[in-house]
N, C-alpha and C positions, 0 to 999 in steps of 0.2 A: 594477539589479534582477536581473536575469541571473546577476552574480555572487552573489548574497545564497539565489536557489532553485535555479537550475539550471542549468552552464554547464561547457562541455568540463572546464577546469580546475579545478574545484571533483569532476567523477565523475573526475579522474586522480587528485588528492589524495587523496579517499574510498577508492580502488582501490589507491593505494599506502597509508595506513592500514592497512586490513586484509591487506596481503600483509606489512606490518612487524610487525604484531601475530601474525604465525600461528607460532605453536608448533613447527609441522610444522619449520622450517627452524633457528630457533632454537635450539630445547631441545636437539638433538642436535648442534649447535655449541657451544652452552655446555656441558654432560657431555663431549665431546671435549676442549676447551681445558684442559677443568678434572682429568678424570682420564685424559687420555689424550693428554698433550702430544707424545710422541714421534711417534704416529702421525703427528700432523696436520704435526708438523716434516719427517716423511719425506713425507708425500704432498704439502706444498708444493717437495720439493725434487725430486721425481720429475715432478711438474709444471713446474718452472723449467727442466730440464734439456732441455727438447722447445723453449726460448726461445732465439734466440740471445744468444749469450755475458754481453753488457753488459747487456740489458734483461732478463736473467735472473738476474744479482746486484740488480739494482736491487729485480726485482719480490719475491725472498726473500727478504732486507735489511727492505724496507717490510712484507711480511706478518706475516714475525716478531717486527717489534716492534710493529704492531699487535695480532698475536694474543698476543703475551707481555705485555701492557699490562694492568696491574690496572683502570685504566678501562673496557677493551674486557669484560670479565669483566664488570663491575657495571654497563657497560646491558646485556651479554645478560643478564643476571641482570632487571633492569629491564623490558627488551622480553617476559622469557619471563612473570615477574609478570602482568605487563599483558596478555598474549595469554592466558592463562590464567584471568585474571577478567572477560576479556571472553568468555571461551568457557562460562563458568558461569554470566553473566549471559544469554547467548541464552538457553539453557538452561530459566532459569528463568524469565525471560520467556514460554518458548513453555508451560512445564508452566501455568505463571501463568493463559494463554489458553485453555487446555484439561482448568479442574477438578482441577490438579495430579496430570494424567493424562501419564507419559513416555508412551506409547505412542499411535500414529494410533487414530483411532475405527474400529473394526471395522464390518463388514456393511453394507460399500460397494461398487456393482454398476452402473454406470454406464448400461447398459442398462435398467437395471430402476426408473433413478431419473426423478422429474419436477422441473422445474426453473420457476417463475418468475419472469419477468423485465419490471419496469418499465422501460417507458423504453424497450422492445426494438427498437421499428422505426427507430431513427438513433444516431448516434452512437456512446458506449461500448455501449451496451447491445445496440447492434446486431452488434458485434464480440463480445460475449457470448455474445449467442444464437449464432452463426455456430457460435462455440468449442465449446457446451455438445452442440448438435447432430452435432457434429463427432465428441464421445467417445461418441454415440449415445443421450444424454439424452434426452429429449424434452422440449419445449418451451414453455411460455403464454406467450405475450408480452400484456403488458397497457398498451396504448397510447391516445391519441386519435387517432393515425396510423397509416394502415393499413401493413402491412408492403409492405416493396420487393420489386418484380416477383420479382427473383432468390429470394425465400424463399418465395411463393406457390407452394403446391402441393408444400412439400418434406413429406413425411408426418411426419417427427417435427417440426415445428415450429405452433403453431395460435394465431391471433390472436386476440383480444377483446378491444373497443372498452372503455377502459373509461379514466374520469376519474378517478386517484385523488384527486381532491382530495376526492371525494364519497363518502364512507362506502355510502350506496345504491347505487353504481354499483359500487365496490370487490366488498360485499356479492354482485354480483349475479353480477360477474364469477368470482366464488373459484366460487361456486353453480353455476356453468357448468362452470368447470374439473374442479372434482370431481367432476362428473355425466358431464362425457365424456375424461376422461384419469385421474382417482384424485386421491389426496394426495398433493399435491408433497411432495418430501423438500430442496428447496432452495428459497429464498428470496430474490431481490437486488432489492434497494430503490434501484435506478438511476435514476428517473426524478426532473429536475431541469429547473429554469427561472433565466434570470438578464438582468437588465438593468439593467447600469449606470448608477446613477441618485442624485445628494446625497441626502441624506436628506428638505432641505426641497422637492423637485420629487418625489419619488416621493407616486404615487397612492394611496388607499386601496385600488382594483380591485386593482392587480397589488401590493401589499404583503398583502391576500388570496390571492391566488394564488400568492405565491410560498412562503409558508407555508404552505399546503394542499399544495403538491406535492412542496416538499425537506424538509417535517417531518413536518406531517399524515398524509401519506400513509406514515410508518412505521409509525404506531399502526394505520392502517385497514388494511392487508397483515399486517402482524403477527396483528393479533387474528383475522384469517380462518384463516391456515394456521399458524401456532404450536402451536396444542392439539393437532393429530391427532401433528405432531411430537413433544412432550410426551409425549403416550400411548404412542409408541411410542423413546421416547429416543433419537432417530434423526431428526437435521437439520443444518440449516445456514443464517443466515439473515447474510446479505451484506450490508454500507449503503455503498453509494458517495457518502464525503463528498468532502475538499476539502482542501488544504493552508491555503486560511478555516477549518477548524475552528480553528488555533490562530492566525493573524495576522487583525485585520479588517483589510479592505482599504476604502481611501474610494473613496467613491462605490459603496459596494456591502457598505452596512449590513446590508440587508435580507439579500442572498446568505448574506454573514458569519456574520447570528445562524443561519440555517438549520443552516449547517453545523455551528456550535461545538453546538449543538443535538442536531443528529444524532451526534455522540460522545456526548454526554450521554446520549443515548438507547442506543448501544451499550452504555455501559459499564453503564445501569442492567438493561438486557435479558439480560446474560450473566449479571449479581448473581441477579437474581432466576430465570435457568432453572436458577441452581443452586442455590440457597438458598430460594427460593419452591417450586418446581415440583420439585426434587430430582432433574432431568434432565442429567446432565454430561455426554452425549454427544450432546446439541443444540450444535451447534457455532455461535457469533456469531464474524466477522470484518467488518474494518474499512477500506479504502478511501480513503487521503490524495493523491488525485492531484495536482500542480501542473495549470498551466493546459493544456489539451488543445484541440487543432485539433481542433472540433467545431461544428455550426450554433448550439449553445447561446453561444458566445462570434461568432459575425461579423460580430458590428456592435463589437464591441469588443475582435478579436485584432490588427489594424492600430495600434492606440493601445499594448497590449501591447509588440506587437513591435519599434515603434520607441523604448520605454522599453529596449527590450533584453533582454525575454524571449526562451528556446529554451522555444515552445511543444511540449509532446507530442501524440502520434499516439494515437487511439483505438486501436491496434492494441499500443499499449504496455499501458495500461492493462487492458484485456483479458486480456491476456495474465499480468498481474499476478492477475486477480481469480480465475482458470482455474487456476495455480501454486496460488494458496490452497486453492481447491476438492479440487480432486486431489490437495493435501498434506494433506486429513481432518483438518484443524487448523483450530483459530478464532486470531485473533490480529488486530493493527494492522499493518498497513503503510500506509510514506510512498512516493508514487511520483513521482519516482526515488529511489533507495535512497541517493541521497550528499546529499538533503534530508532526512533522516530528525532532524536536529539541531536542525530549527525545532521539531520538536514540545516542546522543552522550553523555548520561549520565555518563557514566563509566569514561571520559574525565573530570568531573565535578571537582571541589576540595571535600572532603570527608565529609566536614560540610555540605555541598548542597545536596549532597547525600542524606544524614540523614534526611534531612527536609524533604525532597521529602517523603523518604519512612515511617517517624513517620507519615506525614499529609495522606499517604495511609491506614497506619495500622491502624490509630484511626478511619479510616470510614469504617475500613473492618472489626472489630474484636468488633464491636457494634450488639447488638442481633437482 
């Protein structure tokens, strides 16, 4: 499992990818070789001549008939192609996520902005807030847990008790915030429940609950702070899903739909602030974490871990959601960034599929 989401040798591979794809080094080898052969024959020989004697024909010998090799031409030719449609493809990717707007969203002041955040007293959400406060944000944390000692009493930070699973309660909370902090200009939809359960033992109580608080609760934050954003074409509204958005994982149907859900709902929430509401500089971003060492997984990260997950740290993820924030861009991310391939799983042929998710279920439905 390890190797399939997250694992040393799968972020060196990813890491070496994009260092063979980049242009930078490339392109000016290939135009070198191509129109400027002598140079490079003299700088390899100025080079050799600092070798001693024997390892010094060997190694100008070997270079130049590499670099004089019609092959060697036609994968840099290849590699440069390829770095180059992958650099058009970000590109257009990130314009894609932001209104087919090149530019960051203007009349951003971090002091001046408010921030809330589900979920904020533990876990990601709590390294959120940490962060948010950090660039001088200020704060609602909207929890049924009260905030830890360390954050009581910091002045940009303020709690309120608040259930999202409850529209009433949601309602009551935004009515609080905006009476004693303003209208938030950020949004993150962090808050999450999960417990691994087959599908014929889980209960209706907590298959309530867990839809109320990893789906439900977008609509009900949403519909609270959304419209002043609107009004003033000025936001950002965060959803921390799950790398479950695109794999279900067994024994955690319920998590699964939540998440694949919560894309659905991103994707429908950016459609409609631009084409609905005619707001393009309301910014939605997106949130694919792998599994993270959090109290949300601790009765089920020892079963993980011995299938052979490299769990993440709330402090990674965090740090992911904070990069987005501060880069004035909406978009997807997968986190870690050399998982980013699962997301087009669905795309897969159906036998591929199947391996993917037997090598999941045998390491998740193990006692």
């Amino acid at each position: 499992m390890a190797a399939i989401f997250y694992s040393p040798a799968i972020d060196t591979l990813s890491n070496l990818g994009r260092s063979i794809l980049t242009p930078v080094w490339s392109a000016p080898l290939l135009l070198a070789i191509t129109y400027y052969p002598d140079v490079v024959r003299n700088a390899i020989n100025t080079v050799a001549q600092k070798l001693p004697e024997q390892l010094a024909t060997c190694t100008t010998l070997t270079l130049h008939s590499i670099l004089e090799s019609p092959t060697t031409t036609k994968s840099l030719r290849v590699i440069v192609t390829l770095g180059v449609v992958r650099i058009v493809n970000q590109f257009l990717n990130t314009m894609a996520s932001n209104s087919w707007r090149i530019f960051q969203a203007r009349g951003w002041n971090w002091p001046d902005e408010i921030a809330v955040v589900t979920g904020g007293s533990s876990g990601i959400g709590n390294c959120i807030v940490e962060r948010l406060a950090a660039l001088g944000v200020r704060v609602a944390v909207l929890d049924v847990q009260p905030l830890p000692k360390a954050m009581v009493g910091d002045a940009l930070i303020r709690y309120y008790q608040c259930d999202v699973t409850s529209s009433e309660s949601v309602a009551a909370a935004a009515t609080a915030v905006r009476r004693e902090m303003g209208h938030p200009t950020i949004l993150i939809n962090n808050a999450g429940v999960a417990q691994p359960m087959p599908i014929l033992k889980t209960d209706e109580a907590f298959l309530r609950r867990i839809m109320g608080v990893n789906l439900m609760a977008l609509w009900f934050t949403t519909q609270q702070f959304l419209p002043h954003m609107i009004q003033r074409d000025k936001g950002h509204v965060v959803t921390v899903a799950s790398i479950a958005s695109f794999v279900a994982l067994a024994t955690a149907a319920d998590y699964s739909a939540t998440k694949a859900g919560a894309l659905a709902f991103h994707e429908s929430l950016a459609s409609e602030i631009k084409h609905q509401y005619k707001a393009p500089n309301v910014l939605t971003s997106i949130i694919h974490p792998n599994f993270v060492r959090t109290p949300l997984l601790s009765d089920f990260s020892g079963r993980l871990e011995r299938a052979g997950v490299r769990m993440l740290t709330s402090d990674v993820v965090a740090d992911a959601v904070i990069a987005q924030i501060k880069g004035k861009r909406g978009g997807q991310l997968v986190v870690p960034r050399s998982a980013t391939g699962i997301s087009g799983i669905r795309g897969w042929p159906t036998w591929l599929q199947e391996i993917l998710r037997d090598t999941i279920a045998r390491g998740a439905v193990k006692p």
